[in-house]
Structures are given as structure tokens and as C-alpha cells.
mmCIF file as gemmi writes it, N, C-alpha and C atoms, coordinates in Angstrom:
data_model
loop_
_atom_site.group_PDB
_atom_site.id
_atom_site.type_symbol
_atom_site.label_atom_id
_atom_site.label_alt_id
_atom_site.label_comp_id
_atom_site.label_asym_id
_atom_site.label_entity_id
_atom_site.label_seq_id
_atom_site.pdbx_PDB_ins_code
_atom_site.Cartn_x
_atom_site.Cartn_y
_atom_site.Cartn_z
_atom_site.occupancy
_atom_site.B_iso_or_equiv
_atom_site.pdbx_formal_charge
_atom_site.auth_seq_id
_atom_site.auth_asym_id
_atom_site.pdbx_PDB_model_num
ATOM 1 N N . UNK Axp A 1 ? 113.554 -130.59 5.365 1 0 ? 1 A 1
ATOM 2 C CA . UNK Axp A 1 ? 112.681 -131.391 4.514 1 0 ? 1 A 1
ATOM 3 C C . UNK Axp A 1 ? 113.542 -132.316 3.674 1 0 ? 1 A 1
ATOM 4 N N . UNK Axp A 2 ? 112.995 -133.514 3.746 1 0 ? 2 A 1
ATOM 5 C CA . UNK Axp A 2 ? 114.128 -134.735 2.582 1 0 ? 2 A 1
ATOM 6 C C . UNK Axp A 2 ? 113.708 -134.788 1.363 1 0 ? 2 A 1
ATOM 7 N N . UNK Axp A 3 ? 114.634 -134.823 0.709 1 0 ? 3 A 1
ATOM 8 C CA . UNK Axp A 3 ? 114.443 -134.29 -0.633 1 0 ? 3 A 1
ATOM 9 C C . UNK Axp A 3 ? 113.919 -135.71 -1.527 1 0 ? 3 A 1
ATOM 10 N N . UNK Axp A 4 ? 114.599 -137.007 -0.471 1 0 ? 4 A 1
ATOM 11 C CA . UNK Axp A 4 ? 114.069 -138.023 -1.068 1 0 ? 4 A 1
ATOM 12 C C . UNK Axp A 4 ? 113.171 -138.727 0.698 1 0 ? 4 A 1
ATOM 13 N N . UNK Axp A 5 ? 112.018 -139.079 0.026 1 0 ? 5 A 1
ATOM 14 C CA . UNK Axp A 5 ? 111.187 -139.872 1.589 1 0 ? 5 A 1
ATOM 15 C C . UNK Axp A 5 ? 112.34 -141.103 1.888 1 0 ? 5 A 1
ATOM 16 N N . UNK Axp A 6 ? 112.291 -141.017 3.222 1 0 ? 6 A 1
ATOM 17 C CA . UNK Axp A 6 ? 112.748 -142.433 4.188 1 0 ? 6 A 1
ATOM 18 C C . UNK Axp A 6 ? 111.818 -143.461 3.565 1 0 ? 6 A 1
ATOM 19 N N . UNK Axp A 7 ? 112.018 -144.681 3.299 1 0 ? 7 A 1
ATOM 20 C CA . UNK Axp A 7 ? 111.447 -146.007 3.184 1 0 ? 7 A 1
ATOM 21 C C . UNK Axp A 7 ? 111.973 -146.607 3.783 1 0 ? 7 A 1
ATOM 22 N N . UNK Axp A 8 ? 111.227 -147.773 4.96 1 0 ? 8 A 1
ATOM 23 C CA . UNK Axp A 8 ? 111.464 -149.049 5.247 1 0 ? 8 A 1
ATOM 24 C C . UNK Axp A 8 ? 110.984 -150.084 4.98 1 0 ? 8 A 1
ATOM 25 N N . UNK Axp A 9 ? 111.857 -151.517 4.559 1 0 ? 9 A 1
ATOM 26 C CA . UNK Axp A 9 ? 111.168 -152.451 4.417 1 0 ? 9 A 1
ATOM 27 C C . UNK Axp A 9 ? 110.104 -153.304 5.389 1 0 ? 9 A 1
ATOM 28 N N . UNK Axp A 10 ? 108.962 -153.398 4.532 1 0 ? 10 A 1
ATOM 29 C CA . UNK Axp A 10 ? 107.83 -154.252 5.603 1 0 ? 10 A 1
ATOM 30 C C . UNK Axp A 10 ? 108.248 -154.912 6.238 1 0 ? 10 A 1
ATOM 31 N N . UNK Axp A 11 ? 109.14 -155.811 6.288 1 0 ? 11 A 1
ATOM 32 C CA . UNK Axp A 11 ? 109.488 -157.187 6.837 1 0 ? 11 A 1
ATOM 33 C C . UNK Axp A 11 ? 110.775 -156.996 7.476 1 0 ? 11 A 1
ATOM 34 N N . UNK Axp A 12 ? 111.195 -155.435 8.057 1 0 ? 12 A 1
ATOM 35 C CA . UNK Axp A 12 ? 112.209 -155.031 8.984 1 0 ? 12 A 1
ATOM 36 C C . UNK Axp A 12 ? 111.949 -155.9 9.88 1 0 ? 12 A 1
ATOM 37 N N . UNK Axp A 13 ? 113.148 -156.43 10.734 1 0 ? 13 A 1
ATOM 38 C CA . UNK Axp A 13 ? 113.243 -156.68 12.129 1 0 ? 13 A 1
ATOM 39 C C . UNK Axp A 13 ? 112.024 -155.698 13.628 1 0 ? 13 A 1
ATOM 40 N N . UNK Axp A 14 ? 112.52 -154.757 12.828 1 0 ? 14 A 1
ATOM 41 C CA . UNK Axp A 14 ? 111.797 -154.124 14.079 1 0 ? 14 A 1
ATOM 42 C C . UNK Axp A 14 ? 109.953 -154.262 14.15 1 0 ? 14 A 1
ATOM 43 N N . UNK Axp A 15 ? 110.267 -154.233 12.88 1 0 ? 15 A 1
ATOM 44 C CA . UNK Axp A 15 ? 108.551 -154.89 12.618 1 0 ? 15 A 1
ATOM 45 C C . UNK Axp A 15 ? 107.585 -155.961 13.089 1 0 ? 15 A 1
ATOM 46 N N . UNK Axp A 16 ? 108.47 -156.749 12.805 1 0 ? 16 A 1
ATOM 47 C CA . UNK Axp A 16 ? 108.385 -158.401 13.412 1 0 ? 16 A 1
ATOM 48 C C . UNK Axp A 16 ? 108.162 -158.469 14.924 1 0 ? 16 A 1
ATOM 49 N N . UNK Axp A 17 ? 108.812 -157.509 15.574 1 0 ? 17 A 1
ATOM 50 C CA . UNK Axp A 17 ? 109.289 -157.808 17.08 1 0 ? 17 A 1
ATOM 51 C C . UNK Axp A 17 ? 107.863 -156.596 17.765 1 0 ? 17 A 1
ATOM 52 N N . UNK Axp A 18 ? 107.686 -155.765 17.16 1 0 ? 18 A 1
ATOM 53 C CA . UNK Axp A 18 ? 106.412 -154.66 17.545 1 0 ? 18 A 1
ATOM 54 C C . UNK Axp A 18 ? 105.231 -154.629 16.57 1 0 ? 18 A 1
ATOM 55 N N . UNK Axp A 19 ? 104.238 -155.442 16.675 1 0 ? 19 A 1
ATOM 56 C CA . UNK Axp A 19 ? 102.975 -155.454 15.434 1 0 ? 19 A 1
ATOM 57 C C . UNK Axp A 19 ? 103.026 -155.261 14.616 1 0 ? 19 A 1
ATOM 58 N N . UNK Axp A 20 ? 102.075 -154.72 14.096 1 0 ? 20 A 1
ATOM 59 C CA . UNK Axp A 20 ? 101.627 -154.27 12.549 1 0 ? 20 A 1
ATOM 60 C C . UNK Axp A 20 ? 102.918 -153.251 11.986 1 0 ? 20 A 1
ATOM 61 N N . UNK Axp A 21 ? 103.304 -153.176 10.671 1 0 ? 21 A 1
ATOM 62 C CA . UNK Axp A 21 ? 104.268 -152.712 10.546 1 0 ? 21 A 1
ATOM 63 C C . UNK Axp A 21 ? 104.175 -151.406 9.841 1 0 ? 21 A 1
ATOM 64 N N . UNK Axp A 22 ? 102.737 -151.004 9.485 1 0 ? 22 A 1
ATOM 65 C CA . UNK Axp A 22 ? 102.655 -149.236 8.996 1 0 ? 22 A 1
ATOM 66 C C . UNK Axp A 22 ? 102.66 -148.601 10.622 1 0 ? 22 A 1
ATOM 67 N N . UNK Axp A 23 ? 101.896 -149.069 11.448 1 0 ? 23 A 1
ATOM 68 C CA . UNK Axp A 23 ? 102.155 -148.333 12.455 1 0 ? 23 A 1
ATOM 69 C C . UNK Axp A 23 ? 103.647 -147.85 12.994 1 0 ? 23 A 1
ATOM 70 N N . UNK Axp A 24 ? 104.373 -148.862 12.887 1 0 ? 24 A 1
ATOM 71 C CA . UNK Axp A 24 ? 105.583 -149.294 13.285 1 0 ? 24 A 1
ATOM 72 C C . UNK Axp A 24 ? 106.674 -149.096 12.888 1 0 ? 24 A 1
ATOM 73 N N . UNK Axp A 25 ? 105.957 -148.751 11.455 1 0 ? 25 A 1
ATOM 74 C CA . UNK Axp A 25 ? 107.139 -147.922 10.526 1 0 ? 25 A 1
ATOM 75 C C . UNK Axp A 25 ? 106.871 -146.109 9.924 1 0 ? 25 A 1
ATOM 76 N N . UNK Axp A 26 ? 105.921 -146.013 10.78 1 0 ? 26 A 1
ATOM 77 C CA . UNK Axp A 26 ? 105.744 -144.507 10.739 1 0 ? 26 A 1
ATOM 78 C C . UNK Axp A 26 ? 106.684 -143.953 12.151 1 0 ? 26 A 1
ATOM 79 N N . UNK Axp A 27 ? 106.35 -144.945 13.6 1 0 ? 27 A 1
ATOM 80 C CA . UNK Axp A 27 ? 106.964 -144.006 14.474 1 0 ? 27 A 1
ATOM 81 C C . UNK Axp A 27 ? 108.374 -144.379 14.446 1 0 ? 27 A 1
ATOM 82 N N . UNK Axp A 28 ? 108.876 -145.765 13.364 1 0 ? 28 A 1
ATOM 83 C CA . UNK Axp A 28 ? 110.556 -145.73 13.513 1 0 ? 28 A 1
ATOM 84 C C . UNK Axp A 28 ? 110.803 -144.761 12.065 1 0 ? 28 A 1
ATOM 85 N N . UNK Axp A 29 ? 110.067 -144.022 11.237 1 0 ? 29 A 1
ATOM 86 C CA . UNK Axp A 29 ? 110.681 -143.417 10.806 1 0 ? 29 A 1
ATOM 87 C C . UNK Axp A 29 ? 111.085 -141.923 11.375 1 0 ? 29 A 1
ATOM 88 N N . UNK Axp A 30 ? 109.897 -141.392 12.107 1 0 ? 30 A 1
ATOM 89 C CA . UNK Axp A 30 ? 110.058 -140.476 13.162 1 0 ? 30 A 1
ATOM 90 C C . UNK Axp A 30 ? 111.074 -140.271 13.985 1 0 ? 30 A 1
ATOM 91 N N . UNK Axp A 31 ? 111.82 -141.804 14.518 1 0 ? 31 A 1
ATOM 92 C CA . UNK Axp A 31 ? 112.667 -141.561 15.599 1 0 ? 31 A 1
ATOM 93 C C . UNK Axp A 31 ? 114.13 -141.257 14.606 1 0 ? 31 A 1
ATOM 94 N N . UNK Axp A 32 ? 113.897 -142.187 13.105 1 0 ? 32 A 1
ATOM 95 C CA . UNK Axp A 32 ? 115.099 -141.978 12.216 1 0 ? 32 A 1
ATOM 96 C C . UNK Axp A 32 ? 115.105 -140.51 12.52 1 0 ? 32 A 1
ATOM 97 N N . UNK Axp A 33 ? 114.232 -139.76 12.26 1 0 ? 33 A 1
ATOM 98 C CA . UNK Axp A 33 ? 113.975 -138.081 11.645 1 0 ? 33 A 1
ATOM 99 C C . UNK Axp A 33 ? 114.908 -137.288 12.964 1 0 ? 33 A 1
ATOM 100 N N . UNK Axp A 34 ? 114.559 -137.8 14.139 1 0 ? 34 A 1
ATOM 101 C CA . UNK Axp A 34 ? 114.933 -136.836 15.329 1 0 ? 34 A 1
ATOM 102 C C . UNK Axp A 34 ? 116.323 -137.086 15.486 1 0 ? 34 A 1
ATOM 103 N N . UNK Axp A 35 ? 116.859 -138.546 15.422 1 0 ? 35 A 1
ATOM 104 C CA . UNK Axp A 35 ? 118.407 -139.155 14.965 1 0 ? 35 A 1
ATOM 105 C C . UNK Axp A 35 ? 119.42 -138.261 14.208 1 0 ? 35 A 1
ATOM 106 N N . UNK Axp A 36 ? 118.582 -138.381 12.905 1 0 ? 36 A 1
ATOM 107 C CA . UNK Axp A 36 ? 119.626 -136.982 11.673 1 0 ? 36 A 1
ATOM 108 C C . UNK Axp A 36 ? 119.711 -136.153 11.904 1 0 ? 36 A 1
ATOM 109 N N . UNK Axp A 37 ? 118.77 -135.28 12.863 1 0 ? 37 A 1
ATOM 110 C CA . UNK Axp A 37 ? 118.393 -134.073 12.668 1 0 ? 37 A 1
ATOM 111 C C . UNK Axp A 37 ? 119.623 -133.278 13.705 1 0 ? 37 A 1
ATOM 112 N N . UNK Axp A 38 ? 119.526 -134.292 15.224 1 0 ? 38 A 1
ATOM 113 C CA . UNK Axp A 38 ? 120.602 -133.899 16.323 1 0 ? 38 A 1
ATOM 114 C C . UNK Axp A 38 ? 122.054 -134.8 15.863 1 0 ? 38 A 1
ATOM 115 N N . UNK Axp A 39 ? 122.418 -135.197 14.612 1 0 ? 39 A 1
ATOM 116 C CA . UNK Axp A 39 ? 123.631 -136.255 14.467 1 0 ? 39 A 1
ATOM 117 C C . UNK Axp A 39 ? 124.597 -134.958 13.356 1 0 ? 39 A 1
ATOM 118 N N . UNK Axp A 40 ? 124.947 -133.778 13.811 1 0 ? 40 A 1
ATOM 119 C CA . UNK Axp A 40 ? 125.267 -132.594 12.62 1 0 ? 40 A 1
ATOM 120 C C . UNK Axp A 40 ? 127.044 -133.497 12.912 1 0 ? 40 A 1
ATOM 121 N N . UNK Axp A 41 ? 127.388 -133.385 11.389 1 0 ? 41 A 1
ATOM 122 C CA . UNK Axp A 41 ? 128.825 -133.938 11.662 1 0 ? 41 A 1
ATOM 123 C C . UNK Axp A 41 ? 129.688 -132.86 9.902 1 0 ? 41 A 1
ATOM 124 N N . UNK Axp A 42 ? 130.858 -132.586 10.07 1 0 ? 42 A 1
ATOM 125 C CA . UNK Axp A 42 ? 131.337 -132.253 8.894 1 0 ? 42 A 1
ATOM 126 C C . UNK Axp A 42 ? 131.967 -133.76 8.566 1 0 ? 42 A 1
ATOM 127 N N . UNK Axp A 43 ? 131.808 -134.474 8.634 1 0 ? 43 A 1
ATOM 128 C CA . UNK Axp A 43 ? 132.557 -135.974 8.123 1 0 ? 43 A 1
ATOM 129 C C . UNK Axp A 43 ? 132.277 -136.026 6.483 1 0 ? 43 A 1
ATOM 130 N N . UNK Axp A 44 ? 133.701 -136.371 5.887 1 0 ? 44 A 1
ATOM 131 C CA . UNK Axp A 44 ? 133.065 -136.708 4.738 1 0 ? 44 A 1
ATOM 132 C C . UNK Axp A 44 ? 132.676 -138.287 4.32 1 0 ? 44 A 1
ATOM 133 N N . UNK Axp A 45 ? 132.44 -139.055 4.91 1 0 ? 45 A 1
ATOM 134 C CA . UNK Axp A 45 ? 131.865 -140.604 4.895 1 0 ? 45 A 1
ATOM 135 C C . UNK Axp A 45 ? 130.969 -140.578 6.063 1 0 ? 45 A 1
ATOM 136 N N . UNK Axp A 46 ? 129.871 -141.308 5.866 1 0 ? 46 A 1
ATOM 137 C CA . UNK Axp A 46 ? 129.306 -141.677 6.988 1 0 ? 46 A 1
ATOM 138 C C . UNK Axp A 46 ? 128.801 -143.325 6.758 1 0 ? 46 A 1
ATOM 139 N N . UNK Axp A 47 ? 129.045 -144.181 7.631 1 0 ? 47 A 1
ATOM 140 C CA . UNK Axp A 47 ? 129.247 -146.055 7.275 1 0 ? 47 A 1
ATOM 141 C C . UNK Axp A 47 ? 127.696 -146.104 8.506 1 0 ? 47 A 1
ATOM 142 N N . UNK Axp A 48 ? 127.695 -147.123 7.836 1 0 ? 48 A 1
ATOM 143 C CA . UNK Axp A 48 ? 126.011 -147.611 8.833 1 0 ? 48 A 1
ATOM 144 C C . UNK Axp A 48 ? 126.315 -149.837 8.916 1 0 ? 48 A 1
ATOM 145 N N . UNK Axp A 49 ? 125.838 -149.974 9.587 1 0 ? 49 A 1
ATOM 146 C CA . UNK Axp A 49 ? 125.952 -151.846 9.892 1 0 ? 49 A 1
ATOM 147 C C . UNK Axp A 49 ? 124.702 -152.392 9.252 1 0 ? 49 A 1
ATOM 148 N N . UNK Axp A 50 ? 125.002 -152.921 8.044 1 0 ? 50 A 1
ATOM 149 C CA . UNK Axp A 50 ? 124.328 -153.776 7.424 1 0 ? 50 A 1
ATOM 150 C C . UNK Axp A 50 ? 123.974 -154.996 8.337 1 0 ? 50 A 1
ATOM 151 N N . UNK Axp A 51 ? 122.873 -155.681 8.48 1 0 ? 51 A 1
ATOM 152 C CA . UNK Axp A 51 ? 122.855 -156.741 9.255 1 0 ? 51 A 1
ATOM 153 C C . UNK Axp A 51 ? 122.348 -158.311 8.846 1 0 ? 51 A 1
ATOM 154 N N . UNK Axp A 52 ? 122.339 -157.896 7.608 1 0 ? 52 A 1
ATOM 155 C CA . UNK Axp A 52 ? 122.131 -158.802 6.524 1 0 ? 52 A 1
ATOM 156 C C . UNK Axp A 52 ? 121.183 -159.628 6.885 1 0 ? 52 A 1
ATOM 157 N N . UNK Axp A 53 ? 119.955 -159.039 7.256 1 0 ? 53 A 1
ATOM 158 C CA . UNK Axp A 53 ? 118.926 -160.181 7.428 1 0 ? 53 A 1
ATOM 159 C C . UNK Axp A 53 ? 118.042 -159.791 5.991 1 0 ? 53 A 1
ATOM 160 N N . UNK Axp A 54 ? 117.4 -160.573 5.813 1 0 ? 54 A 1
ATOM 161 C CA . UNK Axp A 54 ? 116.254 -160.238 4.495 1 0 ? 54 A 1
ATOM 162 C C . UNK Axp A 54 ? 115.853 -161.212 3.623 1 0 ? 54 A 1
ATOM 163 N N . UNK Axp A 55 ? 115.378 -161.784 3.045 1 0 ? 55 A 1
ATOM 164 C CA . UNK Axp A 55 ? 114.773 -162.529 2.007 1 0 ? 55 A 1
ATOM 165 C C . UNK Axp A 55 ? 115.825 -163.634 1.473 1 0 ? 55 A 1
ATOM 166 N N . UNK Axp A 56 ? 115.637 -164.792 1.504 1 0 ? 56 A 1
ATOM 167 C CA . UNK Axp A 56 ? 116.459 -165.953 0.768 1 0 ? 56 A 1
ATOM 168 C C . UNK Axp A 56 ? 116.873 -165.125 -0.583 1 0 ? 56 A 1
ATOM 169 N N . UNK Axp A 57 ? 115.683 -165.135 -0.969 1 0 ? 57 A 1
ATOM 170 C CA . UNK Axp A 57 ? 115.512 -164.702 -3.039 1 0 ? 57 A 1
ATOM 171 C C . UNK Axp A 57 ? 116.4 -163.879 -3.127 1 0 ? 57 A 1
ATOM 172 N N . UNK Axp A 58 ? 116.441 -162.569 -2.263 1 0 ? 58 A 1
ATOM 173 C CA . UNK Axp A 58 ? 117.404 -161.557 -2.087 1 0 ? 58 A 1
ATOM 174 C C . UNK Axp A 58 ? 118.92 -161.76 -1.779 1 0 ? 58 A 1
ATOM 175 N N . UNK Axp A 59 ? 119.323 -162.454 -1.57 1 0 ? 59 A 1
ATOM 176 C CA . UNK Axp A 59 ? 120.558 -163.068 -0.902 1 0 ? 59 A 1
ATOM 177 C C . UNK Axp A 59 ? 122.036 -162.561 -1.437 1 0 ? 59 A 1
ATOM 178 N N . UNK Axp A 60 ? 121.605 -162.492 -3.054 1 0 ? 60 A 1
ATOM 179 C CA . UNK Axp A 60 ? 123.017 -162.025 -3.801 1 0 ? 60 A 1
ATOM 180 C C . UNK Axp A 60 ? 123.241 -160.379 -3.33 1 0 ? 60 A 1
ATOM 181 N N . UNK Axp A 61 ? 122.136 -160.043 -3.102 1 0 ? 61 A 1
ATOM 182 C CA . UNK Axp A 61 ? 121.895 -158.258 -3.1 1 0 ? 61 A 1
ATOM 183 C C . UNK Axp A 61 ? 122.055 -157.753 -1.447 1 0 ? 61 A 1
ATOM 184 N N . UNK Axp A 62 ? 121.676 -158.741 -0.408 1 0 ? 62 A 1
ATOM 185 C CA . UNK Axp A 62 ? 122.21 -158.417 0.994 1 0 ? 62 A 1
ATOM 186 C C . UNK Axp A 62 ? 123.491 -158.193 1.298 1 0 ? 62 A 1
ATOM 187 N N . UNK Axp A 63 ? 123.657 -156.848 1.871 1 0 ? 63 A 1
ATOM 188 C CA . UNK Axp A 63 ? 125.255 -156.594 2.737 1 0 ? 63 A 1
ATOM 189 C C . UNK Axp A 63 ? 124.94 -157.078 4.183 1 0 ? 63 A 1
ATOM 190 N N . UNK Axp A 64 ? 126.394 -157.375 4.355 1 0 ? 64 A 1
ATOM 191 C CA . UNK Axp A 64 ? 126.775 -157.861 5.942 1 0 ? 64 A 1
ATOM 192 C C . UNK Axp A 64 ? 127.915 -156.904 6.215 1 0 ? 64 A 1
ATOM 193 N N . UNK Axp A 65 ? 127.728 -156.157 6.991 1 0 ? 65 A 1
ATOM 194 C CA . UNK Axp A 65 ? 129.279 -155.562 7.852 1 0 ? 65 A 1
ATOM 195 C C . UNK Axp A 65 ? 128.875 -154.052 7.531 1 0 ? 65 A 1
ATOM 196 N N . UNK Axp A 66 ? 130.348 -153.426 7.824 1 0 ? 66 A 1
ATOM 197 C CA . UNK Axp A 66 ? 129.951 -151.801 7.632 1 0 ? 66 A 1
ATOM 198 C C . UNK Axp A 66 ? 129.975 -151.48 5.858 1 0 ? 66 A 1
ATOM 199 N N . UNK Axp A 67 ? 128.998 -150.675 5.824 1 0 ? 67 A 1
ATOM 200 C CA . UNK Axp A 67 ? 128.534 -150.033 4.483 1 0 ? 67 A 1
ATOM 201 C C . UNK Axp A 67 ? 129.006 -148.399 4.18 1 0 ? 67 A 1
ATOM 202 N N . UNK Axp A 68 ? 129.404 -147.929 3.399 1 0 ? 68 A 1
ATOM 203 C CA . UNK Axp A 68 ? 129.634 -146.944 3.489 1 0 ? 68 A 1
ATOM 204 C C . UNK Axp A 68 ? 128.519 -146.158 2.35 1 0 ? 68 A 1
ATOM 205 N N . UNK Axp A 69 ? 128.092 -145.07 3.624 1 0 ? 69 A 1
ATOM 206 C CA . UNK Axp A 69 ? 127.109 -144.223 2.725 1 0 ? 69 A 1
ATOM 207 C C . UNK Axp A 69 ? 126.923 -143.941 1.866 1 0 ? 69 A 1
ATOM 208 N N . UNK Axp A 70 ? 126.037 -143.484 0.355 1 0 ? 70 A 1
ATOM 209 C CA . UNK Axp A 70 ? 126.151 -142.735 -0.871 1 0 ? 70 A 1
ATOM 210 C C . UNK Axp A 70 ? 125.621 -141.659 -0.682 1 0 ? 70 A 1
């Protein structure tokens, strides 16, 4: 159980490209869920690829490249 809920933004990529985006973001949070669940690692960092798409307005606050987890 996550102690904090998954959120995705409405206006994800993946959204755009497959309809409506509650639908769309219930079964990509699902596939996130099955991802973590089989990804068991003792690592102490784990980095993810920012892809810096998102909002003009937003622009100062977008990462590009690898991110390293908190």
C-alpha cells in the first residue's frame, strides 16, 4: 500500500496520444503499480528521465535529463 497516492499530470504525453485522460490515467497508473512492485532493488539511488515536456508558464520548474530520486 503507498503511503503517498501516485498522481499524474492531465496533460501527460501519454494522455494526449490515448483519449480521455482519467481513463488513461487510472490504467497507466496500474501498469506504474505492477512496474514497482516486480522492480525489488537494494540500490541506494534510483534516477528516472525527465523529458521535459510541460507547460510554457512552467518552464523554470521543468527537468530535462536524468533526475535522481527523493
Amino acid at each position: 500500500i503507498e503511503s503517498e497516492p501516485i498522481t499524474l499530470d492531465q496533460k501527460c504525453k501519454f494522455c494526449k496520444e490515448h483519449g480521455t485522460a482519467d481513463k488513461n490515467l487510472n490504467s497507466e497508473i496500474e501498469s506504474l503499480l505492477k512496474i514497482k512492485t516486480k522492480m525489488i532493488t537494494d540500490a541506494p539511488f534510483i534516477w528516472r528521465y525527465a523529458t521535459g515536456i510541460g507547460e510554457e508558464s512552467d518552464k523554470n520548474q521543468i527537468k530535462i535529463g536524468w533526475v535522481l530520486e527523493g
